[in-house]
C-alpha positions as CSV (number, residue, x, y, z in Angstrom):
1,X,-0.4,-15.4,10.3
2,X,2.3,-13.9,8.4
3,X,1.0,-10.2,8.3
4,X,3.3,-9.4,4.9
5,X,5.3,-6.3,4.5
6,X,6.9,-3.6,6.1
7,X,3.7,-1.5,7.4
8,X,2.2,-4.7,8.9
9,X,2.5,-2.8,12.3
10,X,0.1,-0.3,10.8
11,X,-2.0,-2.8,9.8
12,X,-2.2,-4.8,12.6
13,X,-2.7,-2.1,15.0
14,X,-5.7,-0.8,12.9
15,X,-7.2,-4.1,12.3
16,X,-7.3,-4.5,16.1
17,X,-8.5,-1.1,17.0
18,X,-5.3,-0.1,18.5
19,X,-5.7,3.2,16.7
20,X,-8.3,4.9,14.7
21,X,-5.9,4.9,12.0
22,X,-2.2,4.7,11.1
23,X,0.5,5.4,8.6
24,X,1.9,3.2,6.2
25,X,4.8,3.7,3.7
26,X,5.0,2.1,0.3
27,X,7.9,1.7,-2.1
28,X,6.2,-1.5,-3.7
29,X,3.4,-3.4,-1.7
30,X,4.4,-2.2,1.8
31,X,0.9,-0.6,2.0
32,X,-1.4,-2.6,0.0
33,X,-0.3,-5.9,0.9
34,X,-0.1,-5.4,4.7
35,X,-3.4,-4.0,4.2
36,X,-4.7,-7.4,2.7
37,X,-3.3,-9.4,5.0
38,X,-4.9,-7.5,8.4
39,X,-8.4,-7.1,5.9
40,X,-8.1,-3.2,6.2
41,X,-8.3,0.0,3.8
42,X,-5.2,1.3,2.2
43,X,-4.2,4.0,0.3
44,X,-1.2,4.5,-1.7
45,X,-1.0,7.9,-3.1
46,X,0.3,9.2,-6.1
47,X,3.9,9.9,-5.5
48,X,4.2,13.4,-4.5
49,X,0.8,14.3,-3.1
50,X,2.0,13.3,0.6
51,X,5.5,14.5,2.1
52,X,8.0,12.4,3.0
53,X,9.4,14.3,4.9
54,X,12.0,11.9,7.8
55,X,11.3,9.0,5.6
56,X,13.7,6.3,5.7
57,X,14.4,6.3,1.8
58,X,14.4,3.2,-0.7
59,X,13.6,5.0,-4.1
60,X,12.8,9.0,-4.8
61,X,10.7,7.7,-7.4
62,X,8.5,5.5,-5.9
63,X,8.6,6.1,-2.1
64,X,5.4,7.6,-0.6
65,X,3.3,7.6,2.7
66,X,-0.4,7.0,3.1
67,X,-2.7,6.1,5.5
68,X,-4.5,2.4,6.6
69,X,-7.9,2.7,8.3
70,X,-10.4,-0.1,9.0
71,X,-12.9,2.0,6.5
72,X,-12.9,4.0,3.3
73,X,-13.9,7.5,4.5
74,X,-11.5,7.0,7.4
75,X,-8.3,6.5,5.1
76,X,-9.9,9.9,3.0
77,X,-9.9,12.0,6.8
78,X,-6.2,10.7,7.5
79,X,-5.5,11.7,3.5
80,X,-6.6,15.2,3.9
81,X,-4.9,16.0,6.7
82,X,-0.9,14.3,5.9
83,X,-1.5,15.6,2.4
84,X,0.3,18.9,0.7
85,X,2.9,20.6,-0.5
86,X,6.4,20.7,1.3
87,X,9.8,22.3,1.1
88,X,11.4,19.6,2.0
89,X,10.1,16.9,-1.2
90,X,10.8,18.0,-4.5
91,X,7.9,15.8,-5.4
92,X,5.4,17.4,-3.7
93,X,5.4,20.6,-5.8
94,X,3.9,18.7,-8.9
95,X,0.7,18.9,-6.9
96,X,-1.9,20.1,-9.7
97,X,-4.3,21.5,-6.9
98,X,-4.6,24.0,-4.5
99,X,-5.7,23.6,-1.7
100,X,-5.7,19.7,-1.2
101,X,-9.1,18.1,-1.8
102,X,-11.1,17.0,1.4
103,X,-11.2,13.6,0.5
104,X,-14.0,12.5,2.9
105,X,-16.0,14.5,1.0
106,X,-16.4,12.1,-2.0
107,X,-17.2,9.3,0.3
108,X,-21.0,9.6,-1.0
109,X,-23.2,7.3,-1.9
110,X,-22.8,4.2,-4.2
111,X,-24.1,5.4,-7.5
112,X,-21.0,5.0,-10.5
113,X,-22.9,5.2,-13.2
114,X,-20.6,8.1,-15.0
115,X,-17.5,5.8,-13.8
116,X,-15.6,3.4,-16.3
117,X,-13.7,0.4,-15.0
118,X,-11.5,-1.8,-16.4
119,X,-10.6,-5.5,-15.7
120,X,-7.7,-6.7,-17.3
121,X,-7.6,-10.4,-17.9
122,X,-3.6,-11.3,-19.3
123,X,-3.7,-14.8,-19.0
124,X,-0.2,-14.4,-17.3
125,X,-2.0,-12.6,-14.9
126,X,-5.5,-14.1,-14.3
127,X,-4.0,-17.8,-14.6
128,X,-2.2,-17.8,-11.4
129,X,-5.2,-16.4,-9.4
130,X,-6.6,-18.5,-6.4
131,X,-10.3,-20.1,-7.2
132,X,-11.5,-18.8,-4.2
133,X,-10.4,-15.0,-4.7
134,X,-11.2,-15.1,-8.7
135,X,-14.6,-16.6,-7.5
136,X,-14.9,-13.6,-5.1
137,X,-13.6,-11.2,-7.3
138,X,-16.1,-11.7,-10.0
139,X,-18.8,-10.7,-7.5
140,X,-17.1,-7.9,-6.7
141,X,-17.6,-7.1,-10.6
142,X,-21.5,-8.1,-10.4
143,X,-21.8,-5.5,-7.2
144,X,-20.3,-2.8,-8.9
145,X,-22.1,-3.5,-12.4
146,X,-25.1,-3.9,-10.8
147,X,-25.6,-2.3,-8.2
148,X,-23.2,1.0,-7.9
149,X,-24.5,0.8,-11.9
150,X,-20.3,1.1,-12.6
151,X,-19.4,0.7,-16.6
152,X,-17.3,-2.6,-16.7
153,X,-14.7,-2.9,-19.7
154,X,-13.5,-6.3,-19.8
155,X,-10.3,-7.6,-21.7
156,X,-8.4,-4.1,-21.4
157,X,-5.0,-6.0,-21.2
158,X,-1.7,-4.5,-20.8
159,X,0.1,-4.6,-23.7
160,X,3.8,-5.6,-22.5
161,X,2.6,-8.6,-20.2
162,X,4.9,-11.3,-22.0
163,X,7.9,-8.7,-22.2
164,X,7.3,-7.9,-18.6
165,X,6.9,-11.4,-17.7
166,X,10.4,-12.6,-19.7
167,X,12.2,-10.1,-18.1
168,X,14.8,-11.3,-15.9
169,X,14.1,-10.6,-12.5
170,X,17.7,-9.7,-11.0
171,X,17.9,-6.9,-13.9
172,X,13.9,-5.8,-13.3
173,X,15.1,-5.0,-10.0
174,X,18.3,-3.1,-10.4
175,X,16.6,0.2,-11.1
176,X,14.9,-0.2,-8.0
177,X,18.2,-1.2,-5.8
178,X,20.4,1.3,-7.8
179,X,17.9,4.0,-6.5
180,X,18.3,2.4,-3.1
181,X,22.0,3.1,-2.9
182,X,21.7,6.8,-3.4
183,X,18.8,7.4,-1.3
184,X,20.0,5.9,1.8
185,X,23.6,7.0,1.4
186,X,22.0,10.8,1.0
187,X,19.8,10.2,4.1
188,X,22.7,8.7,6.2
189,X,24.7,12.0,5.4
190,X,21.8,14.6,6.1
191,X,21.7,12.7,10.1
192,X,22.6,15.2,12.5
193,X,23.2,12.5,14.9
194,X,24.3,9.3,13.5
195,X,25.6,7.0,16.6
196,X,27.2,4.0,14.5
197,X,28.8,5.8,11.6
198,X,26.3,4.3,9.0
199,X,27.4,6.4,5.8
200,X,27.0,3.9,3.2
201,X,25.6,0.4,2.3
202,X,28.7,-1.2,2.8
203,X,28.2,0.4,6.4
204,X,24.5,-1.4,6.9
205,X,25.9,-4.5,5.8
206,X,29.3,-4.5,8.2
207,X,26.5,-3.3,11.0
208,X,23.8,-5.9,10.2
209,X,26.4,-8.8,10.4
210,X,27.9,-7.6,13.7
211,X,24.9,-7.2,15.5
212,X,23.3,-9.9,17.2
213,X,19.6,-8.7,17.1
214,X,19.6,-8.0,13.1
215,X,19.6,-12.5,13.2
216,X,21.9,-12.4,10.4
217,X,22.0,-14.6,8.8
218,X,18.9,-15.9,9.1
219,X,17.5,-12.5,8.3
220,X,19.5,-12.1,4.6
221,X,21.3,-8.8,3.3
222,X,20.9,-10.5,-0.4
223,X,19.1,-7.2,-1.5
224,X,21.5,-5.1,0.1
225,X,24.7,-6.9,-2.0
226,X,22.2,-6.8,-5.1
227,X,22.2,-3.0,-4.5
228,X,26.0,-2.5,-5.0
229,X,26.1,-4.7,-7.7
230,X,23.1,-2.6,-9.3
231,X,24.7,1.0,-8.3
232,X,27.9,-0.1,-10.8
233,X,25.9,0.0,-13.6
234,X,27.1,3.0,-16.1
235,X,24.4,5.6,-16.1
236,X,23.4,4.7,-20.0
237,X,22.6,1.2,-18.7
238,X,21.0,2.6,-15.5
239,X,18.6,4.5,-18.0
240,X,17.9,1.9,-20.4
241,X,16.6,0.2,-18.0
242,X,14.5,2.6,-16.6
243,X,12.9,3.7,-19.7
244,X,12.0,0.2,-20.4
245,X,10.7,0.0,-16.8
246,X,8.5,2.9,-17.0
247,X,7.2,2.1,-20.7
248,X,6.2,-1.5,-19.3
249,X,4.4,0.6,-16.2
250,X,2.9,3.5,-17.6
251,X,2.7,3.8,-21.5
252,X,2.0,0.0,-22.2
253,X,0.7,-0.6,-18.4
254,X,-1.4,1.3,-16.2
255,X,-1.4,4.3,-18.0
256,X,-1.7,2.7,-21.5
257,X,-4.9,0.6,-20.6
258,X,-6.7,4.0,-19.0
259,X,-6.3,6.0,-21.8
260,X,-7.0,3.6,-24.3
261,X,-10.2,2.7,-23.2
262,X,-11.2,5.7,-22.0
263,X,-11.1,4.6,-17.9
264,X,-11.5,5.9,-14.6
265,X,-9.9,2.8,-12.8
266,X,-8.6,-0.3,-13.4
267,X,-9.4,-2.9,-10.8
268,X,-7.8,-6.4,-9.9
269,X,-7.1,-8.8,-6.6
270,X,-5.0,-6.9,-4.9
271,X,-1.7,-9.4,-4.8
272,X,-2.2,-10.9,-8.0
273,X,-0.5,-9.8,-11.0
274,X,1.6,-7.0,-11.8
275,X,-1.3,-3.9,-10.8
276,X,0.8,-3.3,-7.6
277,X,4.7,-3.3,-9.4
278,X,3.3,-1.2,-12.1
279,X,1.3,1.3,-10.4
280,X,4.7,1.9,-7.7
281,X,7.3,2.0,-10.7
282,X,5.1,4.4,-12.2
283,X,4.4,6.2,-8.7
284,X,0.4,5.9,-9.2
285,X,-1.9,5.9,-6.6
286,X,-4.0,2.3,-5.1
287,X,-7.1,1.9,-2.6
288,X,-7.0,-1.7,-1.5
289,X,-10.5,-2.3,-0.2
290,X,-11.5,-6.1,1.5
291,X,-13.0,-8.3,-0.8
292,X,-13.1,-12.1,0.8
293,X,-11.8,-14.9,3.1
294,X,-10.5,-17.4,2.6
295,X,-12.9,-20.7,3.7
296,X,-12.3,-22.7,6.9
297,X,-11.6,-25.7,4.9
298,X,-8.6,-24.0,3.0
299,X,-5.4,-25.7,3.1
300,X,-2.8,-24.1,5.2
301,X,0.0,-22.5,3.3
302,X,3.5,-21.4,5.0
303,X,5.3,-17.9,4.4
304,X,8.8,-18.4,2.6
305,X,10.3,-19.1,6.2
306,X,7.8,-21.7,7.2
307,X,7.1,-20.2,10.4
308,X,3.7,-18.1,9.7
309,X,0.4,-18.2,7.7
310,X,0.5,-17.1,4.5
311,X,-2.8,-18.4,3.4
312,X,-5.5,-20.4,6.1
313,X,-9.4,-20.3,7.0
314,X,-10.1,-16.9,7.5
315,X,-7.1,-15.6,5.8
316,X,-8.5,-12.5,3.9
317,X,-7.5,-11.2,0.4
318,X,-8.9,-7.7,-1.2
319,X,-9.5,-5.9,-4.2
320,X,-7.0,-2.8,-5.5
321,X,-8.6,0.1,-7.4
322,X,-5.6,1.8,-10.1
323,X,-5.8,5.1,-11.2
324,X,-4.1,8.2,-13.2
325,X,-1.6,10.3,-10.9
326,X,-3.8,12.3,-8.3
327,X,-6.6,11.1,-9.1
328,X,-7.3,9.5,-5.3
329,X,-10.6,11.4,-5.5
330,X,-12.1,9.0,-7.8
331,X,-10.6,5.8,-6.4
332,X,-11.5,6.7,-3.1
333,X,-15.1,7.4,-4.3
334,X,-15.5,3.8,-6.0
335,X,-13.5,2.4,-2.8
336,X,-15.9,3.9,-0.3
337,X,-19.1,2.4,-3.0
338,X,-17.6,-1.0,-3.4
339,X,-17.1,-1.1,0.5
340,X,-20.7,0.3,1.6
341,X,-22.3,-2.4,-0.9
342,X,-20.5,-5.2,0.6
343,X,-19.4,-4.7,4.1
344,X,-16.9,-7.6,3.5
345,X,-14.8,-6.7,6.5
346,X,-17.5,-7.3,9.0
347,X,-18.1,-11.1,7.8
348,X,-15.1,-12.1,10.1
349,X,-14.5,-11.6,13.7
350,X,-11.0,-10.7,15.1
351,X,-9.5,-13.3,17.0
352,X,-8.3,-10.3,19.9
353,X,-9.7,-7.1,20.3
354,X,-8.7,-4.7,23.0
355,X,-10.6,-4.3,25.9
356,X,-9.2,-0.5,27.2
357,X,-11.1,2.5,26.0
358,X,-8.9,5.7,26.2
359,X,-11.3,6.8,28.7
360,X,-9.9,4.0,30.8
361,X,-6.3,5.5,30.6
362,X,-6.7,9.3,30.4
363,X,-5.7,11.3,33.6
364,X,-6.7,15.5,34.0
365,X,-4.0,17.3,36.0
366,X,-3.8,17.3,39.4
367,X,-6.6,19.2,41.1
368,X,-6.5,22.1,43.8
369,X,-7.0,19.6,46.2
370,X,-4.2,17.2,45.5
371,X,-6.4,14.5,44.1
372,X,-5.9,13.4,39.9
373,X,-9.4,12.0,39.0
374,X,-9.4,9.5,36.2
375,X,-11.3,11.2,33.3
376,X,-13.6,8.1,32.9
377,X,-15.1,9.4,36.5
378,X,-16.3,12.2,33.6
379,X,-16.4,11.3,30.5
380,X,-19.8,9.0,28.9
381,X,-18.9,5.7,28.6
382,X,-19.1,5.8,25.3
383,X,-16.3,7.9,25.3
């Protein structure tokens, strides 16, 4: 199965058990959608309220880290911790509070009755969803209506869906690759060690085609071409573009919606329609909670490369909760309500779990007498 993005390690690894939790980064998706795929939590913070520190760059405006966890309140312990202010990201000093929330601590139970959701329903958005995930979805809607006791605005559309949706894709994307350029070139030069000279884009492209194990060209480096292309653009163009970007995200998006109609969240699939661009152009936060999988009659659909699974029997999809900038407190809290109610992760068995506790693979020092017990000779098995 194709396990989509560029945290599906993350993913993977949690869905298995591999790890308690992991770390994901998100420029657009690279959390959330992963985090579909392997049927796990994810959070995407507000740009800003995690470091990023060491991150390999793609955008200063939309980059951020955050953590994937196989449950709500597990993601919120992870979030607490990698969460804060740093010296080192600009960003992180428009963090409105001090100090950081413990996030675990609005994992309570499932009563939203103060909380006001809203479900947008663009035809350009809700007309390409799957049956089987808008069936799903609409229960999700019942559970939270009726039984968290959630307020459920229907119809709060965003206003620039057909601008959006008309815009040309090559030029929606040049903010985003223009960013690119600079970010990686500044990263490249802040390497103290940097064995293969790679300064520049130009460089990762001249690297990527000489080098066996990149697969060009199988693998492409159209993005990376795009980005150069994108970089010429005269900085009045570069921020036309932008603005209009951000107006379609925030002011007639995300943002638009919440205020309008008075909102605590905005909920939606997960990979369907524009919640996920929107919310990362305008650096808001996501928690991407399970919601369904797919049936074991479902026709088998291939990735873009034909060689994995994008959609199957037992293929899961989820449900993304939206939000104002740090406002992961009250996502988190519906997440961890939506997720207690419904326990949709459990209704599927992974194919491979692993079979080694740590307790199986810990060692103490060596002893006074020369002999290095294993610590499961000490430790209860449930260890």
């Amino acid at each position: 199965m194709d396990p989509s993005g560029s945290s599906s390690g993350s993913g993977v690894a949690t869905a298995l058990g591999l790890c308690l939790a992991a770390i994901g980064t998100e420029t657009d998706g690279s959390i959330t959608c992963p985090a579909e795929k392997s049927a796990v939590v994810g959070v995407k913070p507000t740009v800003g309220l995690v470091p990023r520190d060491g991150v390999i760059p793609i955008s200063d405006y939309q980059d951020t880290v955050g953590p994937m966890a196989r449950t709500v309140k597990d993601a919120a312990y992870i979030l607490t911790a990698i969460a804060g202010r740093s010296a080192l990201d600009d960003r992180t000093m428009a963090i409105p509070f001090s100090p950081i929330p413990n996030y675990s601590g609005f994992c309570q139970a499932g009563d939203l009755r103060d909380i006001r959701i809203g479900v947008p329903s663009n035809p350009l958005i809700f007309g390409k969803i799957d049956s089987q995930a808008a069936a799903s979805f609409d229960l999700a809607i019942n559970v939270l209506a009726r039984d968290a006791k959630a307020t459920i605005i229907y119809h709060t559309d965003y206003l620039c869906m057909e601008e959006w949706d008309s815009w040309d894709k090559d030029e929606r994307m040049s903010v985003l690759e223009a960013d690119f350029k600079t970010a990686i070139e500044k990263y490249c030069r802040s390497l103290k060690t940097n064995p293969n000279k790679i300064n520049s884009v130009e460089d990762i492209i001249a690297f990527t085609k000489m080098t066996p194990t990149e697969e060009y060209p199988a693998r492409d480096i159209d993005r990376w071409t795009s980005s150069l292309k994108s970089a010429s653009m005269t900085p009045e163009e570069l921020e036309r573009r932008r603005t209009k970007m951000l107006r379609c995200s925030k002011e007639e998006g995300i943002l638009g919606v919440l205020d309008a109609y008075n909102l605590d969240a905005i909920i939606a699939p997960t990979t369907e329609g524009p919640h996920i661009t929107f919310a990362a152009r305008a650096g808001l936060p996501i928690v991407t909670v399970p919601m369904g999988f797919y049936s074991r009659d479902t026709e088998i659909e291939m990735n873009k490369r034909g060689d994995l699974v994008n959609k199957g029997p037992n293929v899961p999809y989820c449900i993304c909760f939206v939000g104002r900038a740090f406002s992961e407190q009250t996502l988190i809290r519906i997440a961890h309500a939506f997720e207690q109610l419904t326990d949709i992760r459990l209704m599927v068995e992974p194919f491979a779990k692993p079979q080694t506790e740590l307790s199986n693979v810990l060692y103490e020092k060596t002893t006074k007498g020369g002999k290095t017990p294993k610590n499961s000779e000490m430790l209860p098995s449930s260890a």
